[in-house]
C-alpha positions as CSV (number, residue, x, y, z in Angstrom):
1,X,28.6,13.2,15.0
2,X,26.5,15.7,13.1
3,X,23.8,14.8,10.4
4,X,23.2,17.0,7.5
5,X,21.9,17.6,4.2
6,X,24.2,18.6,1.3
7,X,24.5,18.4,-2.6
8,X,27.0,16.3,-3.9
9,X,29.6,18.2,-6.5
10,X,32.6,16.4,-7.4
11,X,34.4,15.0,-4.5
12,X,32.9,17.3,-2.0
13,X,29.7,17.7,-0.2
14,X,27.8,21.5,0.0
15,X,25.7,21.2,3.2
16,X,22.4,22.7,3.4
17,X,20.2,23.4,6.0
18,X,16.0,22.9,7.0
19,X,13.8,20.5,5.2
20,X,15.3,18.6,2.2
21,X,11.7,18.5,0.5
22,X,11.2,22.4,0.8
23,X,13.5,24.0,-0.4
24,X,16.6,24.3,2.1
25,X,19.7,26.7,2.2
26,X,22.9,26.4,1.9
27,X,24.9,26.9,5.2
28,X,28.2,28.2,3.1
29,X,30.3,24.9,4.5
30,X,31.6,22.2,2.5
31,X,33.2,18.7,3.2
32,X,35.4,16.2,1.4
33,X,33.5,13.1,0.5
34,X,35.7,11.2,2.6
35,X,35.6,12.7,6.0
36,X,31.7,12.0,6.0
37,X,30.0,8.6,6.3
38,X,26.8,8.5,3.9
39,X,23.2,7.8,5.2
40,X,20.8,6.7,3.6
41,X,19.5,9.8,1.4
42,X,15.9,9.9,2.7
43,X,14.1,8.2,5.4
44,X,10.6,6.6,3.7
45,X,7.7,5.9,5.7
46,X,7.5,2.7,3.6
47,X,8.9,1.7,0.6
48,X,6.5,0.4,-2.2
49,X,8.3,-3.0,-4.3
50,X,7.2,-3.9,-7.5
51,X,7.0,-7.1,-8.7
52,X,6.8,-8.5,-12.8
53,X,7.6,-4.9,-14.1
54,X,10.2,-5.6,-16.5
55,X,9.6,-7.3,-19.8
56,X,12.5,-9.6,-20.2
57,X,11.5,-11.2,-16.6
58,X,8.2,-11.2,-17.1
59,X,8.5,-13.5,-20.7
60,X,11.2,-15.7,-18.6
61,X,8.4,-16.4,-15.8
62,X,5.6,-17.1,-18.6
63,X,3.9,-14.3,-17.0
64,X,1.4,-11.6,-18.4
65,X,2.3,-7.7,-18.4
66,X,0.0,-6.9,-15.4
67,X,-2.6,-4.3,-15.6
68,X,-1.5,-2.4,-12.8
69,X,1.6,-1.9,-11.0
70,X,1.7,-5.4,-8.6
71,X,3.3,-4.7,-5.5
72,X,3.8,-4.6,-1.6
73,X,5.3,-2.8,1.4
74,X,8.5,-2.5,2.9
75,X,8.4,-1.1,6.2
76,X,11.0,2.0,7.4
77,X,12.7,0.1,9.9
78,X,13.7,-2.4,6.7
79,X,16.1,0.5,5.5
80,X,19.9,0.3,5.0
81,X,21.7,3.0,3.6
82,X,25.1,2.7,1.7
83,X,27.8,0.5,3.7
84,X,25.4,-0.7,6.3
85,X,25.1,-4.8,6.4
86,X,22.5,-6.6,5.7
87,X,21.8,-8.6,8.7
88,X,20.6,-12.3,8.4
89,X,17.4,-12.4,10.3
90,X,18.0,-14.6,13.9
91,X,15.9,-17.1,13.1
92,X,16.4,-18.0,9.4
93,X,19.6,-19.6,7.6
94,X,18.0,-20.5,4.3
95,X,19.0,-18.4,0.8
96,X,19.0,-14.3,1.2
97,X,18.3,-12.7,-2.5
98,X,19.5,-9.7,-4.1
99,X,17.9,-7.6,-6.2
100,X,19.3,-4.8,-7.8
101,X,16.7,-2.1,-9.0
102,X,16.0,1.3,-9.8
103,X,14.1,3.6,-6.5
104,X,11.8,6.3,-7.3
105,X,12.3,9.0,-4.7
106,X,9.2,10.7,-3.9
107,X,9.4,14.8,-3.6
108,X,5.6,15.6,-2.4
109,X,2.4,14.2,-0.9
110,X,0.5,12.6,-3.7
111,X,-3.1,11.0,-4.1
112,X,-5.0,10.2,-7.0
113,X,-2.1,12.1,-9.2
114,X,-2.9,12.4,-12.4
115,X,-0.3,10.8,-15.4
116,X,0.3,14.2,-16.7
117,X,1.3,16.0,-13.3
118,X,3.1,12.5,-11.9
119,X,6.6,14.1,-13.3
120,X,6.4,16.8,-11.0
121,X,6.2,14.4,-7.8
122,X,9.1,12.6,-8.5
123,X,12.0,14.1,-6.5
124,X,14.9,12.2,-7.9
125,X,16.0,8.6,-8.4
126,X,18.5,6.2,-6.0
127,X,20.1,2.4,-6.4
128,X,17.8,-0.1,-4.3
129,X,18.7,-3.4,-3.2
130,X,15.7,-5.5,-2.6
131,X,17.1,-8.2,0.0
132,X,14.6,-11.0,0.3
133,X,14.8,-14.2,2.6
134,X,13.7,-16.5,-0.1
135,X,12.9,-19.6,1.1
136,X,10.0,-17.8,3.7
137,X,8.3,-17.0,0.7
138,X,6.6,-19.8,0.2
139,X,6.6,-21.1,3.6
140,X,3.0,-21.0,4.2
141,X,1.7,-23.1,0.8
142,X,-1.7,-20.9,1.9
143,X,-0.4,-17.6,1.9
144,X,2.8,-16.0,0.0
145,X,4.3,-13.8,2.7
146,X,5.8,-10.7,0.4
147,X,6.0,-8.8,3.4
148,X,7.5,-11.3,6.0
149,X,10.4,-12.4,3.4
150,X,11.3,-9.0,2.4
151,X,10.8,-6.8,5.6
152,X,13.5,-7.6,7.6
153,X,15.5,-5.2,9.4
154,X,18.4,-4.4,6.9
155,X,16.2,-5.8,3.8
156,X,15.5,-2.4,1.9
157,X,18.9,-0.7,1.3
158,X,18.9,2.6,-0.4
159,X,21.6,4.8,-2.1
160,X,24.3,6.3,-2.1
161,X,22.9,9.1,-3.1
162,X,19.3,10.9,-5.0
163,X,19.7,11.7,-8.2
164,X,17.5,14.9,-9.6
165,X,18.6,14.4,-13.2
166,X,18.2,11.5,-14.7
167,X,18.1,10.3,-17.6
168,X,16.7,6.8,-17.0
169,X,15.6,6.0,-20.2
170,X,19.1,5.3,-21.3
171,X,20.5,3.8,-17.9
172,X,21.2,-0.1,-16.7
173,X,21.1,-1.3,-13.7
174,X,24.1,-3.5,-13.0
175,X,24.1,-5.4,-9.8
176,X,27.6,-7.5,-8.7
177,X,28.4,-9.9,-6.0
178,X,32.0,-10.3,-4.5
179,X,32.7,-8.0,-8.3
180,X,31.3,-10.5,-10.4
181,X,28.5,-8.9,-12.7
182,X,25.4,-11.1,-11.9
183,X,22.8,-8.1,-13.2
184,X,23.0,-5.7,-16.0
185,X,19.6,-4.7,-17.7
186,X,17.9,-1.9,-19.2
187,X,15.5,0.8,-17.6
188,X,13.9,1.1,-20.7
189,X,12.2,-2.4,-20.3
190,X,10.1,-1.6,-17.9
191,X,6.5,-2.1,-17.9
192,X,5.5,0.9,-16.2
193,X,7.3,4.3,-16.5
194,X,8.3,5.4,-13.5
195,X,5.5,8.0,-13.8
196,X,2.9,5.3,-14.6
197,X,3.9,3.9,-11.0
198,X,3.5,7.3,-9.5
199,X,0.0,8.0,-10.5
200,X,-1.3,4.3,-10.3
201,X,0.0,3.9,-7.0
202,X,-1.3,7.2,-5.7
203,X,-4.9,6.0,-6.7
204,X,-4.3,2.8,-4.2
205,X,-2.3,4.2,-1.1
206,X,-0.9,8.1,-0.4
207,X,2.8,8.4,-1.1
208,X,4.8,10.9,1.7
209,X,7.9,13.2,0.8
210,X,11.1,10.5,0.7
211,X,8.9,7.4,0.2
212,X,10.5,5.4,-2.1
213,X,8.9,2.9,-5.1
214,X,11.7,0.2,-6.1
215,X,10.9,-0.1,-9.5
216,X,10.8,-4.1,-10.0
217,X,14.3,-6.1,-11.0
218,X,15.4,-8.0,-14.1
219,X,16.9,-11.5,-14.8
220,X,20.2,-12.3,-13.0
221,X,18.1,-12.2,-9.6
222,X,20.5,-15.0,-7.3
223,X,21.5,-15.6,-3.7
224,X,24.0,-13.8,-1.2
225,X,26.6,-16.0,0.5
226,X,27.7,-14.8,4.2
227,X,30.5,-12.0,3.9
228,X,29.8,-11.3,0.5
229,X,29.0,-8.1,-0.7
230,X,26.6,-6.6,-3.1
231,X,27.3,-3.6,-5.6
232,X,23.6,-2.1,-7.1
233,X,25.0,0.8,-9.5
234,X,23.0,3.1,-12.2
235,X,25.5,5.4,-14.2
236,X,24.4,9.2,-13.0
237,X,23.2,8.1,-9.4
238,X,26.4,5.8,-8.4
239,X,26.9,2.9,-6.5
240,X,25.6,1.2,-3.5
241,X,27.5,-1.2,-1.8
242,X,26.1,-3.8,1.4
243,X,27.8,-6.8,2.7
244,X,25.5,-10.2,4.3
245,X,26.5,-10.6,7.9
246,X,25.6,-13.6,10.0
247,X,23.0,-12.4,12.8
């Protein structure tokens, strides 16, 4: 019934104590992977989405490399960490979307960061799923509600775990329905390094310890059926794993 910190090593979890942004302490105990049920590894205030960041996608749509990191807001009460469901909204039965991507996992407050000190904001990387009720998109031929479709309770699931050493350059993101491979793309095609999105997107809103930027998706984007479930992995973070349940 406890909830803790730790460091993953091998098949066990070292717990640590105090604030997981400032440096905390080990408490000396350690616990098999199995007997513990994983949280989501921070708790974001919001979590930032970007949109048309990946070159492949981007030349599918027809669109233009933006100038700027395009984006919008998830809020905290969207999260889902590993092995939660995501949970159809009451009042909506059309298409729900996956959307494997790559989280940025934000170690300090940052404003106006500079490119050249972005790096040292960055606390480590997780697996995102950015769930999205499609069909609300669009609703509204007046006004394309980002925020509505993808804001759902359950929509932003993060995990399994933060990853302080990564080599993303060289990693894929491979998202699977039910096992099937529906995703597998490269990091390196992204548009904007993940410390390009760091310091442009401190000049437009402040980022807060454990805030999380998903890093934009890839071809392969389709929809979740009822009681399937959805496998985002990144070799050196892991994999994160949420089923669709009916509301």
């Amino acid at each position: 019934g406890d909830t803790s910190i730790g460091i993953l090593d091998q098949e066990e979890i070292l717990e640590y104590t105090g604030d997981l942004w400032s440096s905390p302490s080990p408490t000396g105990s350690r616990f098999p992977v199995d007997d513990v049920s994983l949280l989501s590894p921070c708790s974001p205030s919001k979590v930032v989405a970007l949109w048309n960041n990946f070159g492949e996608l981007s030349a599918k749509l027809g669109k233009a490399a933006p100038a700027h990191p395009l984006f919008l807001i998830k809020p905290s009460t969207a999260l889902a960490g590993p092995g939660d469901p995501i949970v159809r909204p009451y009042s909506y039965s059309g298409k729900i979307a996956y959307e494997g991507e790559l989280g940025i996992v934000i170690g300090k407050t940052c404003r106006n960061v500079p490119l050249s000190e972005a790096a040292q904001h960055i606390f480590g990387f997780t697996c995102v799923n950015d769930v999205t009720a499609a069909e609300l998109l669009n609703e509204d031929i007046n006004f394309p509600q980002w925020c509505r479709s993808k804001g759902f309770d359950s929509f932003a699931c993060i995990g399994p775990v933060i990853a302080t050493d990564l080599d993303w350059k060289s990693a894929h993101v491979v998202t699977k329905m039910d096992g099937t491979e529906r995703q597998n793309y490269p990091l390196s095609d992204m548009i904007f390094s993940p410390e390009q999105q760091v310091s442009l997107i401190s000049q437009d809103i402040t980022l807060l310890p454990g805030d999380v930027i998903a890093c934009g998706t890839s071809v392969g984007v389709g929809s979740i059926k009822d009681g399937a479930t959805v496998e985002v992995s990144i070799d050196g973070i892991g994999v994160l794993a949420n089923t669709l349940r009916g509301s």
